[in-house]
Each structure stands twice: as structure tokens, then as C-alpha cells.
C-alpha positions as CSV (number, residue, x, y, z in Angstrom):
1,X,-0.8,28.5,0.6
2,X,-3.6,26.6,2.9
3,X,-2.2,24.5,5.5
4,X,-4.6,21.6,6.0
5,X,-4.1,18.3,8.6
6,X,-4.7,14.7,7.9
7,X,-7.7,15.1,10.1
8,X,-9.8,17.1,7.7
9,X,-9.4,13.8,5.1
10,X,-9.8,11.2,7.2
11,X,-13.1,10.2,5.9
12,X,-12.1,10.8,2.6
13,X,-10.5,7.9,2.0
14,X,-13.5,5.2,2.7
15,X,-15.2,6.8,0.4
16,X,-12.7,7.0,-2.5
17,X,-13.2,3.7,-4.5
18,X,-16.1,2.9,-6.5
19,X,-17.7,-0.1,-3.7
20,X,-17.7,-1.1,-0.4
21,X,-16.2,-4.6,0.2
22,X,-18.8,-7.6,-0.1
23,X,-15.9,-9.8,1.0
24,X,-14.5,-8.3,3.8
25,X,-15.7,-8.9,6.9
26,X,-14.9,-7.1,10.3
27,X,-14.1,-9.1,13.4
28,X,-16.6,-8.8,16.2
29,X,-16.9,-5.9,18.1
30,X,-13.8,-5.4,20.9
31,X,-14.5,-2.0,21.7
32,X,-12.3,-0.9,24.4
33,X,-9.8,-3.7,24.3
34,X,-6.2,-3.8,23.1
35,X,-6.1,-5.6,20.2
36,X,-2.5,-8.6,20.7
37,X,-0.5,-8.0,17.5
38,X,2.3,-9.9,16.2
39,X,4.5,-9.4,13.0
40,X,6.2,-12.3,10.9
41,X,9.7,-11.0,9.3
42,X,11.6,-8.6,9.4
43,X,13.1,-8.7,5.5
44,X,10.6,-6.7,3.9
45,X,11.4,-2.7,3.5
46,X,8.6,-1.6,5.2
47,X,9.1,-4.5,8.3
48,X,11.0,-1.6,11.0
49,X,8.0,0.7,10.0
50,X,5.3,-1.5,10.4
51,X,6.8,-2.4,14.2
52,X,7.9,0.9,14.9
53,X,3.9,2.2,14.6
54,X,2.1,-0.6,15.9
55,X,4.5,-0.2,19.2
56,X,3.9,4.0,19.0
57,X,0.1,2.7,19.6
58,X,0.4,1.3,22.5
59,X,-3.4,2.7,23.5
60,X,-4.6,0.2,20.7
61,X,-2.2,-2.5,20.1
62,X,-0.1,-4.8,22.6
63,X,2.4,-6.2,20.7
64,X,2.7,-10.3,21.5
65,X,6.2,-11.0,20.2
66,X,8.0,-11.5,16.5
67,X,8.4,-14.5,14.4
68,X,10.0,-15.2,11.4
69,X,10.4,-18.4,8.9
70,X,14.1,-18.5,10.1
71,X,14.4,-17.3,13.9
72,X,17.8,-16.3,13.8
73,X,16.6,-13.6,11.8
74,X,14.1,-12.7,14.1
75,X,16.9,-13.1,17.1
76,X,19.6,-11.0,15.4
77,X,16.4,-8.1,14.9
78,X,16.0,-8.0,18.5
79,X,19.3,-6.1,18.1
80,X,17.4,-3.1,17.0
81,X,15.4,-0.2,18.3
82,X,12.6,-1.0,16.4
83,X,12.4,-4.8,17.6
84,X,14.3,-4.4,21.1
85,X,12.5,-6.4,23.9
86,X,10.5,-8.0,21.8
87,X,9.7,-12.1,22.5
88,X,11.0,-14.0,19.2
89,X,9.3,-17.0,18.6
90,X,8.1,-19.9,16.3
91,X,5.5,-19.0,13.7
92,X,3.3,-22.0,15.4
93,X,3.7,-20.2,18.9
94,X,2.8,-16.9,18.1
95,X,-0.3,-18.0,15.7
96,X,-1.3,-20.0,19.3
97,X,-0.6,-16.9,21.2
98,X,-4.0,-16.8,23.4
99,X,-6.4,-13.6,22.3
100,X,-3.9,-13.0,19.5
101,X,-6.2,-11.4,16.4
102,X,-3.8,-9.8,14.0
103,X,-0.4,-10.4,12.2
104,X,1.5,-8.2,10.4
105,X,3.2,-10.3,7.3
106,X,6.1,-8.5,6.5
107,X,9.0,-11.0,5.1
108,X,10.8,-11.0,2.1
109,X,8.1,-10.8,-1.0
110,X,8.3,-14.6,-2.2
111,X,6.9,-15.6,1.5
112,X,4.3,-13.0,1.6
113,X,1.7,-15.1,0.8
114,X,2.7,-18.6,1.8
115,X,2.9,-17.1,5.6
116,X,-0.4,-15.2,5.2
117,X,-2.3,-18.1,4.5
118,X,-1.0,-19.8,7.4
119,X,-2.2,-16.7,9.7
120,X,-5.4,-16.7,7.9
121,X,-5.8,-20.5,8.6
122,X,-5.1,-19.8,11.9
123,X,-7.9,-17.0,11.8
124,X,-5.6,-14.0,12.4
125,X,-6.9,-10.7,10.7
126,X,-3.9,-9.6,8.5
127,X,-1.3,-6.4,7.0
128,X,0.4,-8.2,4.1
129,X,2.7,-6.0,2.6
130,X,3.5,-5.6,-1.0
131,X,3.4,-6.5,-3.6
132,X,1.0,-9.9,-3.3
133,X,3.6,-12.3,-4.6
134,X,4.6,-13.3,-8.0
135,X,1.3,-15.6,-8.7
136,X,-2.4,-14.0,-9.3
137,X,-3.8,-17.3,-8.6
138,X,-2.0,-17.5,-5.3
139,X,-3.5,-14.2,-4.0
140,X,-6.8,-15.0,-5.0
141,X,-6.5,-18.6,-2.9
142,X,-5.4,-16.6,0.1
143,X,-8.5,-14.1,-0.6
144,X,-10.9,-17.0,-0.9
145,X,-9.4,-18.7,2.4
146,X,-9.8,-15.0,4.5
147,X,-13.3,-14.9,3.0
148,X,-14.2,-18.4,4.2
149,X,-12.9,-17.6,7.5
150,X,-14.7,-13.9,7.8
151,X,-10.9,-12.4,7.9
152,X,-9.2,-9.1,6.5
153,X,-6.6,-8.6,4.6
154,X,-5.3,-5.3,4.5
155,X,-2.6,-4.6,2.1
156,X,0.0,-2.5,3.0
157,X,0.0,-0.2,-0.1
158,X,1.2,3.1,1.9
159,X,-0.4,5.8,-0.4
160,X,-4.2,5.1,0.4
161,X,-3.6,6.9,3.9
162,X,-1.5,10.0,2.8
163,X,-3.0,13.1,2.4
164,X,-2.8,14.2,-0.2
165,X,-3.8,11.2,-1.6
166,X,-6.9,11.0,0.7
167,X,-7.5,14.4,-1.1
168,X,-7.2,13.5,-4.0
169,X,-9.1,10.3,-4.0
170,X,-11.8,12.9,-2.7
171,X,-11.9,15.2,-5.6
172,X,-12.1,12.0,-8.0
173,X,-15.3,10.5,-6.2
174,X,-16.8,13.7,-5.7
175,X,-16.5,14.9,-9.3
176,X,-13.8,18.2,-8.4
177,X,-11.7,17.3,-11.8
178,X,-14.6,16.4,-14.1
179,X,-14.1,13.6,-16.1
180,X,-10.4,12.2,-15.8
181,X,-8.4,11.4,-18.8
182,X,-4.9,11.6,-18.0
183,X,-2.9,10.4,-14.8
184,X,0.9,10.5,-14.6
185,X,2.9,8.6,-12.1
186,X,6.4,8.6,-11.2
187,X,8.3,6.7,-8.3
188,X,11.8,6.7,-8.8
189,X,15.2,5.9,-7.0
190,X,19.3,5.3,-7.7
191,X,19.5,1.4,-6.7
192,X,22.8,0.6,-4.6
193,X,24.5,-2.8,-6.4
194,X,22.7,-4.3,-2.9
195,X,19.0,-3.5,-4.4
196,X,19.6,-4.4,-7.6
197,X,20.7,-7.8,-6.7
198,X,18.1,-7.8,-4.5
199,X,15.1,-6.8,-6.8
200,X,16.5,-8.6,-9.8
201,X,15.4,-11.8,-8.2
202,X,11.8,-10.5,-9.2
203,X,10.9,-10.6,-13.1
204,X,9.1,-7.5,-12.5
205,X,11.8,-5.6,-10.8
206,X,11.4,-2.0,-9.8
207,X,7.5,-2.0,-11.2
208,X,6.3,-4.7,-9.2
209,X,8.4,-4.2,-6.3
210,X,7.8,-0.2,-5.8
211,X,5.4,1.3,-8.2
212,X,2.8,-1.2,-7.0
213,X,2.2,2.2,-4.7
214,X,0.8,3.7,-7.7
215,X,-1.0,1.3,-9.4
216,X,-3.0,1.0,-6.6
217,X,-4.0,4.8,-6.9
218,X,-4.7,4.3,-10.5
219,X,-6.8,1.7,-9.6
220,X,-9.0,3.8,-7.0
221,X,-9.3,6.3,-9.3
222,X,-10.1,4.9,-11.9
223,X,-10.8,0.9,-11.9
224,X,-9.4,-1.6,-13.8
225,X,-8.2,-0.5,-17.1
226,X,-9.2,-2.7,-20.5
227,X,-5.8,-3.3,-21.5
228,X,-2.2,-2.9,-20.0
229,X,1.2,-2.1,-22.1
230,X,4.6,-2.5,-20.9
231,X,7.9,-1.5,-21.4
232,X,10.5,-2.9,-19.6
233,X,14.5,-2.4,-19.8
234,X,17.4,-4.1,-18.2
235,X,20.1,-1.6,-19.2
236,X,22.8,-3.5,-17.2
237,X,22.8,-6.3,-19.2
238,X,24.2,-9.2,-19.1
239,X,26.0,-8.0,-16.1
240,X,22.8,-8.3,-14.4
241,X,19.2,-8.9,-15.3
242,X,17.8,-6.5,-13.1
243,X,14.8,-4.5,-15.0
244,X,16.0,-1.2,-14.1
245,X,13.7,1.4,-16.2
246,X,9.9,0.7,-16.9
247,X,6.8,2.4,-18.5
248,X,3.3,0.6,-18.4
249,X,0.0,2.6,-20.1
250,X,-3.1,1.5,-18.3
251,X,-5.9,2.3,-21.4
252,X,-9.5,3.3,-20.3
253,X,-12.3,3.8,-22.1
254,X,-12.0,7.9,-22.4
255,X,-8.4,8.0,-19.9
256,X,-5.0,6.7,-20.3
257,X,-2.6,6.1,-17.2
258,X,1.3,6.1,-17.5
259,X,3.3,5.0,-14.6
260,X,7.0,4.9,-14.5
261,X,9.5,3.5,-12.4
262,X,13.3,4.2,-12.9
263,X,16.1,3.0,-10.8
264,X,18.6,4.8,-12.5
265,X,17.6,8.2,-11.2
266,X,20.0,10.0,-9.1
267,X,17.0,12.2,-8.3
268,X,14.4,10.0,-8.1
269,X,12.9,10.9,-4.9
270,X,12.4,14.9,-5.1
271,X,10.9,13.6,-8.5
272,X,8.6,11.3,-7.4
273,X,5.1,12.6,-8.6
274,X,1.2,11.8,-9.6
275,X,-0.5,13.8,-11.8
276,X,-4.0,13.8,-12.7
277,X,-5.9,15.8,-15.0
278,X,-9.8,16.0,-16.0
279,X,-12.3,17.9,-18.0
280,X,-13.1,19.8,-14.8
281,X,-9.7,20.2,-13.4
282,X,-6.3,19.0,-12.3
283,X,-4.3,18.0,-9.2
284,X,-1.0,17.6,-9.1
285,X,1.0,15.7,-5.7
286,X,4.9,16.6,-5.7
287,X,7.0,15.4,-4.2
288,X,4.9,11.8,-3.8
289,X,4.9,11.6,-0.1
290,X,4.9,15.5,1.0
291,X,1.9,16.4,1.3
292,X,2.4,19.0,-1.2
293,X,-0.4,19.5,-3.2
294,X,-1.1,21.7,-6.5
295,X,-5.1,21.5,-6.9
296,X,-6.4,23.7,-10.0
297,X,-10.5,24.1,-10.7
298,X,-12.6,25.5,-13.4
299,X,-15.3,26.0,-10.3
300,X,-14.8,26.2,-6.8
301,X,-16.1,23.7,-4.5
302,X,-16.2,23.7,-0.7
303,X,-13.3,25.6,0.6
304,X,-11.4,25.0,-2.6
305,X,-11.5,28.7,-5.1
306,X,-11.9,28.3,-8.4
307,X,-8.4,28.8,-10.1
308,X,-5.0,27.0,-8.8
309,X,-3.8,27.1,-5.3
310,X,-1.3,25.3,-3.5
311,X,-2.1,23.3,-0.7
312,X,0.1,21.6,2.1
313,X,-1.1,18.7,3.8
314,X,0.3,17.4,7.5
315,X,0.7,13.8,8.2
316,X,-0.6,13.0,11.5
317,X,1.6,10.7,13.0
318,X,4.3,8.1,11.6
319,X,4.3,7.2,8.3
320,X,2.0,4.0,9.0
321,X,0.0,5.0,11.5
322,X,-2.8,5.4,9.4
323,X,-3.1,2.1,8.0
324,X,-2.8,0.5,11.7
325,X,-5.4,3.1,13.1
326,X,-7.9,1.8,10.2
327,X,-7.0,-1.7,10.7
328,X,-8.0,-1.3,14.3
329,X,-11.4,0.0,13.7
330,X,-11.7,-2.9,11.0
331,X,-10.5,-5.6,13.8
332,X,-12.8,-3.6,16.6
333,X,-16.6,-4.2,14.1
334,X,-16.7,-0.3,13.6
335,X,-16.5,-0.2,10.0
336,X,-15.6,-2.2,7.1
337,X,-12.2,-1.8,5.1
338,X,-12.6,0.5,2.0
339,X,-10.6,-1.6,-0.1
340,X,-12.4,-4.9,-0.9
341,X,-11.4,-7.8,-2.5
342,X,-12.1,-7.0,-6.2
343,X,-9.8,-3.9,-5.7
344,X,-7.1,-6.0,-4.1
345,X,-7.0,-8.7,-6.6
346,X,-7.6,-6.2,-9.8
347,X,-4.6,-4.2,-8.5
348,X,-2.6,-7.5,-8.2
349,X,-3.3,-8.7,-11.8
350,X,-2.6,-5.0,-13.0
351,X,1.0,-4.8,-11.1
352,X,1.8,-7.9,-12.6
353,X,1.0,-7.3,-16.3
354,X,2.7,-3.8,-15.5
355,X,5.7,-5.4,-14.9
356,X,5.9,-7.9,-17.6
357,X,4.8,-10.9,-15.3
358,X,1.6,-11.8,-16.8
């Protein structure tokens, strides 16, 4: 077994997808400066998180207050860890917050991109979480608009700054696994009555709301496929209309993609998985956010033997630190964010096809 860190992968990543973003534009230079931070919501799943690391960095980030499009919200999160202390205010005051260059957008998924546009307008740099709303068109506005206005978006798809993903992002760019023809992707969970009710607000359900994660990996890996075939299933029915078990087939040229998503699973997380396989070899990431890696080669390359070999990859740092220690360098002029528009806005029209949403 190899024991590797984050570290040895962090450049990995920038160099995973196929082109450097034309569209997005890094702020000018603030070397040395905090950069003021503020977050609007606190409904999404990932809000706490996002708070939680941006306050662990308090080398990088000062963290200007919290807003959200109903303030009682915001007020009655105050009476958490991850949001005590914090100065609640309007979405106009923090967006006037003097020196403020960044918001994190993390409300509930129908205001995701409504509230980013106001921050871009405002000409805030940006985390949106995911997914980007229920309308292609909408994102692609909000794109255009951060464009016009020399602004990033970063999307808050949490896989691109694992490790093992950063890995295996590297052993796709650099040729490792030959040509790819197969990936298999699994991100499953048992949905409480709450998330159910919840996530059957959203056509899409479990697809569009959680394996979004994956299709953007597909979509590093491998661009954006010719066709896309769904299956969706809403076994509770009528009781609820909840689409509860999934399957979409990305189809390439030479490579075929399935990713599922099953909220049925009483062992949906120790089975979460992504599988990829190629002419040249095969990696294997289980469970999805371990670290734990099974990398097999027909040659050897770098430190890697020829053969199959386990590998386990350590996380440095919370679980979002990565994607606010890249954002930083983004908002600071140092580099430019791997991830550029086209990317963003193919994955987008891919989660929602995936889902049945088209």
C-alpha cells in the first residue's frame, strides 16, 4: 500500500481538463492581502461546510458577515458553530461591504443563480454551489454577465479537489490508462421522508441534485459526450413524485459513461464508487470520497509499477479547503481557474439531460 498526501496532486488538477479558461478572468493581483468574504444562505447542504473552511483560513480570508434572501434565516444560523458571531445582514449591505471581493452563494438550489447574478452585478468574484439551477439558459446569462464584468465563477462541485480524483484526472491527461472507454459512477444514499420531500421539488431529483458530482468528472475526463440517455424512476408513486433511482449513459465516440444515483440504498455510501477503465489501464476510487485508490497499469510510469497496487490518498485539510485555497489564488492574479466556462456550462446542459430536465 503507498501512502501518498494531497500535496503531491496539487498541480494535477489544473492540468486535468482539455483547455484553459478563455473566459475566466482573475482579479488583480492582492498578493499579501486578506481577501473580505461573505456567504449568502445557509439552505444549501454544503452552506456549514463552505463557512466552516473559509473561517479555518483565517490567514487568507476575513469573513465580512452572512446574508440571506430571508434574514431570519440568516439570524436563527447565528445559533450555530459554524455561523456563531457572524454579522447577519441584507444582501444590499453585504454586496456594499467596502473591499468585499468574493461571495459564497450557497442557498437553496432555485436561488442559486438569481443571487449569483446579483453578486456578479455587483462585481463580487463567486462559489455557487450546485447544481446551476433548473434552466441552461439561465446559467449561461450569469456566465455572460461574470465574463462582461472580468469575474469568476467557481462551482462548488467538491470532487475536482479530492485526491484521488486529482489523481486520476492526472493519469487521464497524461495518457496512464490509454485510451478510455468505460467509466462507472455510483453516488448513492437512503433519503429520510425529509430529503425526499425536499429533492422531489426538483424534476431531476437525486441526479441533478447529487450526482452532478460526477458528471462533472465524466466531463473532465472525457468532454462532452454526443448523446445522453436517461432512466429515471419514481418508485414511490403517487405517494410522492420524488425520482428516487436513476441511470443516464453518456455515449462517446469510442467510450461510454454510466452514472447512477439511487436513493433507495441503505448502503449507498460505503458503495459510492468511480471506475474507469482504458486500453492502457484502469483506476478504480472506492469508497468515492476516501482517498482509496485501486490504480492497475500495463506499464509503469513515474513512481507507479506496472501491475495493480493500492494507493491511499490523505486529504489535506477540511473537506473544502481545497476549492477556497484555489479560489484564493484565482481572486489574488496568480493563476487562472482550471475549469472555464465551456466546461461549466457543458456540464450544466449534461446534468440536466441526465436527469430528464432537458
Amino acid at each position: 500500500m503507498t501512502n501518498l498526501t494531497r500535496r503531491q496532486f496539487t498541480t494535477a488538477t489544473a492540468a486535468a481538463v482539455t483547455t484553459l479558461a478563455a473566459g475566466v478572468h482573475a482579479a488583480e493581483p492582492t498578493r499579501g492581502n486578506k481577501i473580505k468574504v461573505g456567504q449568502i444562505g445557509t439552505s444549501h447542504a454544503h452552506a456549514s461546510g463552505k463557512m466552516d473552511a473559509m473561517r479555518s483560513m483565517s490567514d487568507t480570508y476575513e469573513v465580512v458577515g452572512l446574508a440571506d434572501v430571508d434574514l431570519d434565516l440568516a439570524k436563527s444560523a447565528t445559533q450555530r458553530k459554524s455561523y456563531e458571531g457572524l454579522k447577519v445582514m441584507s444582501i444590499e449591505q453585504l454586496l456594499n461591504t467596502p473591499g468585499l471581493q468574493a461571495v459564497a452563494v450557497e442557498t437553496e438550489v432555485r436561488q442559486l443563480v438569481p443571487t449569483a447574478r446579483k453578486c456578479i452585478e455587483a462585481g463580487m468574484h463567486i462559489h455557487l454551489d450546485k447544481p446551476a439551477g433548473e434552466s441552461l439558459s439561465a446559467f449561461r446569462e450569469l456566465c455572460e454577465a461574470a465574463d462582461a464584468k472580468k469575474r469568476t465563477i467557481q462551482m462548488g462541485y467538491m470532487l475536482r479537489y479530492n485526491p484521488a480524483f486529482e489523481l486520476l484526472f492526472q493519469a487521464a491527461r497524461e495518457g496512464w490508462l490509454g485510451e478510455i472507454y468505460e467509466i462507472d459512477a455510483m453516488m448513492g444514499k437512503l433519503a429520510s421522508p425529509g430529503l425526499r420531500k425536499d429533492l422531489a421539488q426538483y424534476e431531476g431529483g437525486g441526479m441533478f441534485e447529487l450526482a452532478c458530482h460526477l458528471i462533472d468528472a465524466v466531463v473532465t475526463i472525457l468532454g462532452k459526450p454526443d448523446e445522453v440517455i436517461a432512466f429515471t424512476k419514481r418508485t414511490q408513486a403517487p405517494q410522492d413524485t420524488f425520482a428516487d433511482n436513476q441511470l443516464a449513459v453518456l455515449d462517446y465516440p469510442k467510450a461510454t459513461a454510466t452514472v447512477r444515483c439511487n436513493h433507495l440504498d441503505p448502503f449507498g455510501f460505503p458503495r459510492r464508487r468511480f471506475q474507469v477503465a482504458g486500453s492502457g489501464g484502469a483506476l478504480e476510487i472506492k469508497q468515492l470520497e476516501s482517498g482509496e485508490v485501486d490504480l492497475s497499469l500495463t506499464e509503469a510510469y513515474g513512481q507507479f509499477k506496472k501491475g495493480t497496487q493500492h494507493l491511499s490518498l490523505k486529504r489535506q485539510g477540511g473537506r473544502y479547503d481545497g476549492e477556497f485555497t484555489d479560489l484564493a489564488k484565482v481572486i489574488r492574479g496568480e493563476k487562472q481557474l482550471a475549469w472555464d466556462r465551456q466546461h461549466d456550462l457543458a456540464v450544466h446542459e449534461v446534468v440536466l439531460k441526465a436527469s430528464g430536465m432537458a
